[in-house]
PQR file of N, CA, C, O and H, with PARSE charges and radii, in Angstrom:
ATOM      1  N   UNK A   1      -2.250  11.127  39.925 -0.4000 1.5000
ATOM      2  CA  UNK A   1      -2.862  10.224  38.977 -0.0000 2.0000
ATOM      3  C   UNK A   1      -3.506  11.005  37.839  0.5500 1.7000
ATOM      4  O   UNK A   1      -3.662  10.460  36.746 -0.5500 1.4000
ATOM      5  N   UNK A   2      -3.931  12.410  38.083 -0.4000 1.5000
ATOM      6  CA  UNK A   2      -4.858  12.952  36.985 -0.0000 2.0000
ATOM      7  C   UNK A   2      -3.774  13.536  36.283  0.5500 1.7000
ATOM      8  O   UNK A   2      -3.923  13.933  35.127 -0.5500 1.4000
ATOM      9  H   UNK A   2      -3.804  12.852  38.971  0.4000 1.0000
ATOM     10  N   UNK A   3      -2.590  13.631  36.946 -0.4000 1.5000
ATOM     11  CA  UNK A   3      -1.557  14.513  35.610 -0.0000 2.0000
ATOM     12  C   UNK A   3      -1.197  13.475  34.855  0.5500 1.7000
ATOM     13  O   UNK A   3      -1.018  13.679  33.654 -0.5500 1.4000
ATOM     14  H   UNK A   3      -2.470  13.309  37.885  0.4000 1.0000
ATOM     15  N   UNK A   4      -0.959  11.713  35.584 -0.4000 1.5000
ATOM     16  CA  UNK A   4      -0.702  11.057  34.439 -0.0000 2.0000
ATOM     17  C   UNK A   4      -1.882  10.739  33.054  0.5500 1.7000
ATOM     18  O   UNK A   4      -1.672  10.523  31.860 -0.5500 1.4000
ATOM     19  H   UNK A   4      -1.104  11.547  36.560  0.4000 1.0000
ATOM     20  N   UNK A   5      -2.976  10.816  33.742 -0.4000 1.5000
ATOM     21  CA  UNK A   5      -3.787  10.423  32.299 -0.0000 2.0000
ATOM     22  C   UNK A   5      -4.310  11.707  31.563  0.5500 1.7000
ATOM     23  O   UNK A   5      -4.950  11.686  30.512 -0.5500 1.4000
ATOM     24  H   UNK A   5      -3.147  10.991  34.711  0.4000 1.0000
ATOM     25  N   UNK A   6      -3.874  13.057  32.409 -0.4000 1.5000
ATOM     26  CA  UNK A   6      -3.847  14.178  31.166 -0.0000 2.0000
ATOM     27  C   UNK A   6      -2.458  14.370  30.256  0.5500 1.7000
ATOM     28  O   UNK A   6      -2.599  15.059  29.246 -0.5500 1.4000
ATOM     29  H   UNK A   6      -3.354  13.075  33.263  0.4000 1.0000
ATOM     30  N   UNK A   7      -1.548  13.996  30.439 -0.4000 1.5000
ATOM     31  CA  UNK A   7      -0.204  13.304  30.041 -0.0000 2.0000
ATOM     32  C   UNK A   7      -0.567  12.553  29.035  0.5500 1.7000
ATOM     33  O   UNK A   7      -0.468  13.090  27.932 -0.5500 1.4000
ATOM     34  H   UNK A   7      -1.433  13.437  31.260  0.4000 1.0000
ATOM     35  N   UNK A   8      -1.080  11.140  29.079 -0.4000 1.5000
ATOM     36  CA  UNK A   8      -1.366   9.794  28.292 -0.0000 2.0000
ATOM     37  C   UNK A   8      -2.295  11.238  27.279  0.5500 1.7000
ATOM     38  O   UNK A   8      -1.672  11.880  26.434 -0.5500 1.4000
ATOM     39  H   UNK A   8      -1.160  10.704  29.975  0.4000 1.0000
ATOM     40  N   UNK A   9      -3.490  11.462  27.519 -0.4000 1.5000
ATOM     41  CA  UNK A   9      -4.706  12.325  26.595 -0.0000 2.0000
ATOM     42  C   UNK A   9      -4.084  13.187  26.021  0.5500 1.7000
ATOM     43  O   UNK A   9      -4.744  13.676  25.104 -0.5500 1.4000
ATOM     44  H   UNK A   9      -3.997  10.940  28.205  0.4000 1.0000
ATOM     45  N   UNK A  10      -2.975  13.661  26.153 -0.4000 1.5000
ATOM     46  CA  UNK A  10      -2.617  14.850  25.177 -0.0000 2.0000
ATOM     47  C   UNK A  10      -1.545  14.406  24.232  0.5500 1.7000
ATOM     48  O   UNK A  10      -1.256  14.843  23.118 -0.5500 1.4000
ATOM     49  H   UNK A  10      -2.438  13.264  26.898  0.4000 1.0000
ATOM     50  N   UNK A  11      -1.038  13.462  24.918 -0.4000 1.5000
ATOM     51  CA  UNK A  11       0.351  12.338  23.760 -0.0000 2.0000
ATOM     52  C   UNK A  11      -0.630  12.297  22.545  0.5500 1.7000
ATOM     53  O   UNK A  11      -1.823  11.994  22.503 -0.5500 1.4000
ATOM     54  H   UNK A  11      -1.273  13.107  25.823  0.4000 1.0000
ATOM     55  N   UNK A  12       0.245  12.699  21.559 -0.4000 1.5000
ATOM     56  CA  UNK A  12      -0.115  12.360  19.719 -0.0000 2.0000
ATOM     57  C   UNK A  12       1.191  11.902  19.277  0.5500 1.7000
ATOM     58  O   UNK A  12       1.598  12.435  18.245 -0.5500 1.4000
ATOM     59  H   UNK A  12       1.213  12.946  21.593  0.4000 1.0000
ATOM     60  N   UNK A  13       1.969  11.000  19.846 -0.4000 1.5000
ATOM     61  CA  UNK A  13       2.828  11.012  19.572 -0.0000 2.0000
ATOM     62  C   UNK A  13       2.471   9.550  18.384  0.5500 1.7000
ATOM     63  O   UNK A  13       2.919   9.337  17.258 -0.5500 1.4000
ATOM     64  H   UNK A  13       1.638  10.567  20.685  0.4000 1.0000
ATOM     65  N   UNK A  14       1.566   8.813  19.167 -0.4000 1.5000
ATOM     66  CA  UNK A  14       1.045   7.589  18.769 -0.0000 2.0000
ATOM     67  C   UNK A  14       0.309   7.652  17.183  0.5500 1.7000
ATOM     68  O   UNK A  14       0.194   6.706  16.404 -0.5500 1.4000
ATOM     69  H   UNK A  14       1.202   8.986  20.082  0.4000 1.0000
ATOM     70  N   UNK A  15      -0.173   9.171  16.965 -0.4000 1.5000
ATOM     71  CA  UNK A  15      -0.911   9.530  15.681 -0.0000 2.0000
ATOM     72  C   UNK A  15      -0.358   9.756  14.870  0.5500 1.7000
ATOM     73  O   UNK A  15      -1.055  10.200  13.958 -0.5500 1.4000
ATOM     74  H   UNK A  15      -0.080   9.939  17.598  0.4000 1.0000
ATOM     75  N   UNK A  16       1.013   9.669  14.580 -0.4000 1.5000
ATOM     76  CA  UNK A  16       2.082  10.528  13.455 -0.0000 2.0000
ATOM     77  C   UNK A  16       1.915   8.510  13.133  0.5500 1.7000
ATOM     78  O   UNK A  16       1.333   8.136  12.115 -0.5500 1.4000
ATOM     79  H   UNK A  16       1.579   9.308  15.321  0.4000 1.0000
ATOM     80  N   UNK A  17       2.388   7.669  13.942 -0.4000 1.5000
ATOM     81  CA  UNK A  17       3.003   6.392  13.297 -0.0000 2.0000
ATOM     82  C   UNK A  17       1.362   6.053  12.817  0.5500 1.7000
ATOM     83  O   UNK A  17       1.344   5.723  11.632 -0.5500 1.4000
ATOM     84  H   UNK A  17       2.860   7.972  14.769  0.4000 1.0000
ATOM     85  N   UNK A  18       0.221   6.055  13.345 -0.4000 1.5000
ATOM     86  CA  UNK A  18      -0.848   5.516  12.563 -0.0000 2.0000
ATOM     87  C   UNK A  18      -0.840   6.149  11.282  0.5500 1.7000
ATOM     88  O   UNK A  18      -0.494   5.427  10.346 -0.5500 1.4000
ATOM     89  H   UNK A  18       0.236   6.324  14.308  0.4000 1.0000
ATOM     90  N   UNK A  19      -1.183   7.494  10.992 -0.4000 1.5000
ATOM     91  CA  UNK A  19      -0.794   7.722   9.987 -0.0000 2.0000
ATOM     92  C   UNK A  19      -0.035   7.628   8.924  0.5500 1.7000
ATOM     93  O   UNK A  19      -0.439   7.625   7.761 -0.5500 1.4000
ATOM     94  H   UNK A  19      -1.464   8.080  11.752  0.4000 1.0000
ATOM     95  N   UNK A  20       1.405   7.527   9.396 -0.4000 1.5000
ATOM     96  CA  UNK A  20       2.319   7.071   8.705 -0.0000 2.0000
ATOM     97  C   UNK A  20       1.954   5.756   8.030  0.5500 1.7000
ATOM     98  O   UNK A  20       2.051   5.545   6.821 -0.5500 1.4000
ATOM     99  H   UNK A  20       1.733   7.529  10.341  0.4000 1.0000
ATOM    100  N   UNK A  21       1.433   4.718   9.141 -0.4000 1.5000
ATOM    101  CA  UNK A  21       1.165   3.666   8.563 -0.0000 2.0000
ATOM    102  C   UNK A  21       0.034   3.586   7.353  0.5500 1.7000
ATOM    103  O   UNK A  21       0.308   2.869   6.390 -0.5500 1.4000
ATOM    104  H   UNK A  21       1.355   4.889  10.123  0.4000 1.0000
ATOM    105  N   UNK A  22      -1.060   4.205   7.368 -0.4000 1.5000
ATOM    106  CA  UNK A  22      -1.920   4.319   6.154 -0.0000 2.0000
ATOM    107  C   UNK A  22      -1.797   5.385   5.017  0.5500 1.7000
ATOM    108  O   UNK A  22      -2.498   5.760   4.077 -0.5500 1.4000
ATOM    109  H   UNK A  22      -1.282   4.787   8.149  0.4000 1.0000
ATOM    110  N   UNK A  23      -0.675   5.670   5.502 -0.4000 1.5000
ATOM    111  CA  UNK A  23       0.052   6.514   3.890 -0.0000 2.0000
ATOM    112  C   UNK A  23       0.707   4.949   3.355  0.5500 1.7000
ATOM    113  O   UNK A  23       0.386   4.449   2.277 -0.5500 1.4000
ATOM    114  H   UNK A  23      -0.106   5.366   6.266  0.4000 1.0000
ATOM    115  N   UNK A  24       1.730   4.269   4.384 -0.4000 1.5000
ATOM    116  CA  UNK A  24       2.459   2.805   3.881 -0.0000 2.0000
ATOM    117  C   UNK A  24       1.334   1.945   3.326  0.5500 1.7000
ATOM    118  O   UNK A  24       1.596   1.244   2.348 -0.5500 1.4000
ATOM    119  H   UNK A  24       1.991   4.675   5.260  0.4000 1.0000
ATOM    120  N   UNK A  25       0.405   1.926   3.719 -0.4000 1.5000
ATOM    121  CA  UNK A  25      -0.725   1.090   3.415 -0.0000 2.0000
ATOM    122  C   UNK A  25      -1.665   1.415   2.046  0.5500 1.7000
ATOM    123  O   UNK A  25      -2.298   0.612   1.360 -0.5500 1.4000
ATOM    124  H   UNK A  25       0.192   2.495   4.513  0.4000 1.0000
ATOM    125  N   UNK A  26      -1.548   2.669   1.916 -0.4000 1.5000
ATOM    126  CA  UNK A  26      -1.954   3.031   0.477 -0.0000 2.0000
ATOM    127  C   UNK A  26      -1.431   3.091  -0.502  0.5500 1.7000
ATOM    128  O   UNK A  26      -1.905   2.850  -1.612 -0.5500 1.4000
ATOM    129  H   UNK A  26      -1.034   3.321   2.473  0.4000 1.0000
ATOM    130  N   UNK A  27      -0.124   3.500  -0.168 -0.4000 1.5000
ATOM    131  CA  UNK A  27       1.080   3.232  -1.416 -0.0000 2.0000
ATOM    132  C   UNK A  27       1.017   1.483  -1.821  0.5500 1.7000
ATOM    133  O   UNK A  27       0.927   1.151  -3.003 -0.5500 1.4000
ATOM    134  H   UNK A  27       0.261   3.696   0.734  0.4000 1.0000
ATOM    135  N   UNK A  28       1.064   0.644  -0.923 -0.4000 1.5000
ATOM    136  CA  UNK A  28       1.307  -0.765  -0.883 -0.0000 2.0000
ATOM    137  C   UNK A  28      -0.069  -0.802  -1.494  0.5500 1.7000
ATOM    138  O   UNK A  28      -0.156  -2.019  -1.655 -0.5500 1.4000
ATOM    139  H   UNK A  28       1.137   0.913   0.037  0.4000 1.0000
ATOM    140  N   UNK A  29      -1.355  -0.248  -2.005 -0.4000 1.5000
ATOM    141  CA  UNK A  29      -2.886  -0.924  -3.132 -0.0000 2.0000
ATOM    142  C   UNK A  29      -2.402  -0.548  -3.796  0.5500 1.7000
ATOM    143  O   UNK A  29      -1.986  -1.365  -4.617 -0.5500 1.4000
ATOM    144  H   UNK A  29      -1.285   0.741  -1.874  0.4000 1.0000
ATOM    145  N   UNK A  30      -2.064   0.796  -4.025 -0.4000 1.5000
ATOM    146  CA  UNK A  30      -1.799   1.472  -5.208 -0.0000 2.0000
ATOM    147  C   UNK A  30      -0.569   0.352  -6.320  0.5500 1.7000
ATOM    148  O   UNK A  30      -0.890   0.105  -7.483 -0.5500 1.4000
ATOM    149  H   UNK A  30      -2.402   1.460  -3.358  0.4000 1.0000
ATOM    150  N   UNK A  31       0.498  -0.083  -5.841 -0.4000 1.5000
ATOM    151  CA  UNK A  31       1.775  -0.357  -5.925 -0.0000 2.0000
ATOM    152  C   UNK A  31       0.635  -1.969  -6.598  0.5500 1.7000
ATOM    153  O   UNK A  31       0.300  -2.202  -7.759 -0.5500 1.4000
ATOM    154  H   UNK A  31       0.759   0.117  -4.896  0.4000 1.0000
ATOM    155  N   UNK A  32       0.344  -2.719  -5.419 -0.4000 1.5000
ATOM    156  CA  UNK A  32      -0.501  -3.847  -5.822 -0.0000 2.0000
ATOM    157  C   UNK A  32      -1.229  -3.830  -7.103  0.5500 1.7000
ATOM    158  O   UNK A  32      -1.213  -4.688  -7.985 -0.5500 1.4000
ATOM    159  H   UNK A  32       0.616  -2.530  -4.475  0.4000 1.0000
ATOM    160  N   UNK A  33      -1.861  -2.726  -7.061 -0.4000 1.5000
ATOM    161  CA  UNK A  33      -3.409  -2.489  -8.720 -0.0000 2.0000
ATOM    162  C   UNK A  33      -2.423  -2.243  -9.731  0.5500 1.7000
ATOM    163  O   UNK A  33      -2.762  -2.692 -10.826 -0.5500 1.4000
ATOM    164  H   UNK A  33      -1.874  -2.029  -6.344  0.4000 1.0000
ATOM    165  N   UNK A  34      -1.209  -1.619  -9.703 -0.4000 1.5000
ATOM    166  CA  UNK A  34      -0.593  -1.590 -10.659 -0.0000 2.0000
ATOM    167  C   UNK A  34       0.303  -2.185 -11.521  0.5500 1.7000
ATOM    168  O   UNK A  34       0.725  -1.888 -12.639 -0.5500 1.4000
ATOM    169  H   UNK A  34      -0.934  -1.255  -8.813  0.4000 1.0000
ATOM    170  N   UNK A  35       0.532  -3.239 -10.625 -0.4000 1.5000
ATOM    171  CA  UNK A  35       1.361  -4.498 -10.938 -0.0000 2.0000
ATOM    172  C   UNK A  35       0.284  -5.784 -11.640  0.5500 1.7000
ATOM    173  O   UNK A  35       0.494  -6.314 -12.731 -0.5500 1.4000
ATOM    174  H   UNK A  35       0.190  -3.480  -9.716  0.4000 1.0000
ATOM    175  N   UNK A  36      -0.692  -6.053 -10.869 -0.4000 1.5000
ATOM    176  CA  UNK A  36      -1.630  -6.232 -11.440 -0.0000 2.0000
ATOM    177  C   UNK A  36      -1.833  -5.983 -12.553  0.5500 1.7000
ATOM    178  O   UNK A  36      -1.671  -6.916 -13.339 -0.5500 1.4000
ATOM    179  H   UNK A  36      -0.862  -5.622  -9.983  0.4000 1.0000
ATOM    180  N   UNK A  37      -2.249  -4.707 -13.085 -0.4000 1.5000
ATOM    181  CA  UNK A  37      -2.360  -4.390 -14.185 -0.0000 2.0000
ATOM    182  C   UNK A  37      -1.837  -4.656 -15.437  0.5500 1.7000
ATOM    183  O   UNK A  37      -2.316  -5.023 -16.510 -0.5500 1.4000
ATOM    184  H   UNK A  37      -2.380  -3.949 -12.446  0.4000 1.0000
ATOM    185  N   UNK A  38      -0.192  -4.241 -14.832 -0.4000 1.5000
ATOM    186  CA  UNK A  38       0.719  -4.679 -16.042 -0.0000 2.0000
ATOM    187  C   UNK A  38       0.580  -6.173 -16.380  0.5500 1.7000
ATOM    188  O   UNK A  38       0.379  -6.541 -17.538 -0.5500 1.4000
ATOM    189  H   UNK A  38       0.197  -3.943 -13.960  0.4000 1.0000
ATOM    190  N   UNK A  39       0.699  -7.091 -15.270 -0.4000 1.5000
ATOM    191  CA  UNK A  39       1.207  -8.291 -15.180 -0.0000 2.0000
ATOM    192  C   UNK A  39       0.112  -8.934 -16.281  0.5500 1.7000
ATOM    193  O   UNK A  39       0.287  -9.935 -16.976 -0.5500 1.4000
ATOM    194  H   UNK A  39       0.862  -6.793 -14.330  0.4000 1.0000
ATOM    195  N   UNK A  40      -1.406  -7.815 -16.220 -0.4000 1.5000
ATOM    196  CA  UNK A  40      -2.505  -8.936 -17.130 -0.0000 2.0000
ATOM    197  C   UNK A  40      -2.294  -8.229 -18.417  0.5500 1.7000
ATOM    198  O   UNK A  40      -2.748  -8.733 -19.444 -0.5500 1.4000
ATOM    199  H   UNK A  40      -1.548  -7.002 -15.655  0.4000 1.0000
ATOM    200  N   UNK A  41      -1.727  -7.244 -18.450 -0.4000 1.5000
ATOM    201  CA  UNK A  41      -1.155  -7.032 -20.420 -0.0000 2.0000
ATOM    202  C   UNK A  41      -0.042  -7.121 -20.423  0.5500 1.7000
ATOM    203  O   UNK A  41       0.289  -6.289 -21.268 -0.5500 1.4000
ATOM    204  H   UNK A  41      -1.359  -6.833 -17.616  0.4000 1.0000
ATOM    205  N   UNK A  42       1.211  -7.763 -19.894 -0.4000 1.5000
ATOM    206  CA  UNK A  42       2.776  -8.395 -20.084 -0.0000 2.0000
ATOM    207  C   UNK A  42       2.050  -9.608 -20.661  0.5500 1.7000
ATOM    208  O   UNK A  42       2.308  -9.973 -21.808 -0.5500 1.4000
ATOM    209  H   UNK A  42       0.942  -8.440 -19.208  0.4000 1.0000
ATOM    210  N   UNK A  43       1.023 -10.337 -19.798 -0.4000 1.5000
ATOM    211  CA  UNK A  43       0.592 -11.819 -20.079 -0.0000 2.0000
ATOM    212  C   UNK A  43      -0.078 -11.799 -21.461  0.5500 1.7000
ATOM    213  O   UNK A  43       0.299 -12.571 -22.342 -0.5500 1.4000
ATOM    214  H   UNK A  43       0.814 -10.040 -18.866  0.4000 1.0000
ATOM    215  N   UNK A  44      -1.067 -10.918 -21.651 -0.4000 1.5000
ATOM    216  CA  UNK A  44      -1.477 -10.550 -22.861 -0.0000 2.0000
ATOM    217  C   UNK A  44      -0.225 -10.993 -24.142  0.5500 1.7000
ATOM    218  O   UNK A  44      -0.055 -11.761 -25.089 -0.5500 1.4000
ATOM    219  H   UNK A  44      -1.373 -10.290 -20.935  0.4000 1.0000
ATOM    220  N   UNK A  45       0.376 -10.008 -23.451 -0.4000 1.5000
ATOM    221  CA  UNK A  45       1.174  -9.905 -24.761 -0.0000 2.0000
ATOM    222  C   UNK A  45       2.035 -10.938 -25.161  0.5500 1.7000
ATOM    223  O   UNK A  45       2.472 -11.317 -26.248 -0.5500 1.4000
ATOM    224  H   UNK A  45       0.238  -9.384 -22.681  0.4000 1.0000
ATOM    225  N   UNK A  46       2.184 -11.348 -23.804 -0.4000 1.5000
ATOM    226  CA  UNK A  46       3.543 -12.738 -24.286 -0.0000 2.0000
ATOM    227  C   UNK A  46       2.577 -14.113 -25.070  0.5500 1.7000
ATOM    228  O   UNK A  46       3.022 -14.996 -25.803 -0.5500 1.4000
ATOM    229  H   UNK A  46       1.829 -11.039 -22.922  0.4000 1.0000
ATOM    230  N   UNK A  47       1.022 -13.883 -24.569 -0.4000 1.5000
ATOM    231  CA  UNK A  47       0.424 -15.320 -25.223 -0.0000 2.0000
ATOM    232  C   UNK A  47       0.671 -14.806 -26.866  0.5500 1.7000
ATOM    233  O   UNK A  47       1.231 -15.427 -27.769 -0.5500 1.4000
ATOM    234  H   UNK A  47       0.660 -13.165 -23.973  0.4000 1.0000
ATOM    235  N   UNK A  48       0.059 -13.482 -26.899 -0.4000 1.5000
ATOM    236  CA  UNK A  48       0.226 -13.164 -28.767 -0.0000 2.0000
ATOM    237  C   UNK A  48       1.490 -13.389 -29.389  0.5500 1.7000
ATOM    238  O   UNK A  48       1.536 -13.606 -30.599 -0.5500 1.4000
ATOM    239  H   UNK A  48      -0.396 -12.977 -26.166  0.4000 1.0000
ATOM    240  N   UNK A  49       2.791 -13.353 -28.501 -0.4000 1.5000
ATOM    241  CA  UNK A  49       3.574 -13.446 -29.010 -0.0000 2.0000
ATOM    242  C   UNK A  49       3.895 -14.964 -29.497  0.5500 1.7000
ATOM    243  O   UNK A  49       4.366 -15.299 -30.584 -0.5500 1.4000
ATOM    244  H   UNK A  49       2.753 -13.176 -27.517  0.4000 1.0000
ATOM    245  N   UNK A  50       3.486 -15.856 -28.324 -0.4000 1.5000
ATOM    246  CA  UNK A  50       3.612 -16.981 -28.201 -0.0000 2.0000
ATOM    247  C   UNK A  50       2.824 -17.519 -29.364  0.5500 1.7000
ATOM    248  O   UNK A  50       3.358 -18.392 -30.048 -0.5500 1.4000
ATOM    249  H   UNK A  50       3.104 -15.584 -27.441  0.4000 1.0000
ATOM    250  N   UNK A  51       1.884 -17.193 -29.599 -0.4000 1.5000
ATOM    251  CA  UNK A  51       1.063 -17.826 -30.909 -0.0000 2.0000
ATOM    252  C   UNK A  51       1.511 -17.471 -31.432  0.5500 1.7000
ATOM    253  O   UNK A  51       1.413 -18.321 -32.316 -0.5500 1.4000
ATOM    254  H   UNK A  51       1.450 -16.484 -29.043  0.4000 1.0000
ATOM    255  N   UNK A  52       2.337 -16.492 -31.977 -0.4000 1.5000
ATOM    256  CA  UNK A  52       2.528 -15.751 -33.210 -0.0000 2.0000
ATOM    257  C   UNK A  52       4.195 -17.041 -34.141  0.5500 1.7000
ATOM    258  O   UNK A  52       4.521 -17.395 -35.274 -0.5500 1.4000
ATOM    259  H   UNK A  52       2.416 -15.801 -31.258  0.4000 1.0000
ATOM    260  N   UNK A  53       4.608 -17.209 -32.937 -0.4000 1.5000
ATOM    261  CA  UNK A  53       5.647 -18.318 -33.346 -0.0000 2.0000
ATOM    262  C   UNK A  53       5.548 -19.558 -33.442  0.5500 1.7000
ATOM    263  O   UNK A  53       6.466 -20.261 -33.865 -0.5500 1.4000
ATOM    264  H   UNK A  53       4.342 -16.921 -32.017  0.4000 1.0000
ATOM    265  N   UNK A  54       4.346 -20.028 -33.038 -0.4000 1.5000
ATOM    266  CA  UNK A  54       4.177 -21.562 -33.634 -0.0000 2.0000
ATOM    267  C   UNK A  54       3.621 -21.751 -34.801  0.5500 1.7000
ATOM    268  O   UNK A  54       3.493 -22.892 -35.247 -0.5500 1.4000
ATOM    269  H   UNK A  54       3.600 -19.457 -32.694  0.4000 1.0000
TER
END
């Protein structure tokens, strides 16, 4: 029984995918704030444009 849970305690096998996952998880704000961003000066720009033709 003690070799299995020094077995389970030394597995990191489980720490590569958490990680992995909050590298995926930071790219995915980053990716978010930047779309964002654009999306509120694309909008910007299309209202100026939009006034600009009536």
């Amino acid at each position: 029984m003690f070799r299995y849970l020094n077995q389970f305690w030394n597995d990191q096998s489980g720490a590569t995918a958490i990680e992995y996952g909050l590298i995926a998880a930071g790219i995915a704000v980053a990716i978010i704030a930047t779309v964002q961003a654009l999306g509120t000066n694309l909008n910007t720009t299309f209202q100026s444009v939009s006034t600009a033709l009536k």
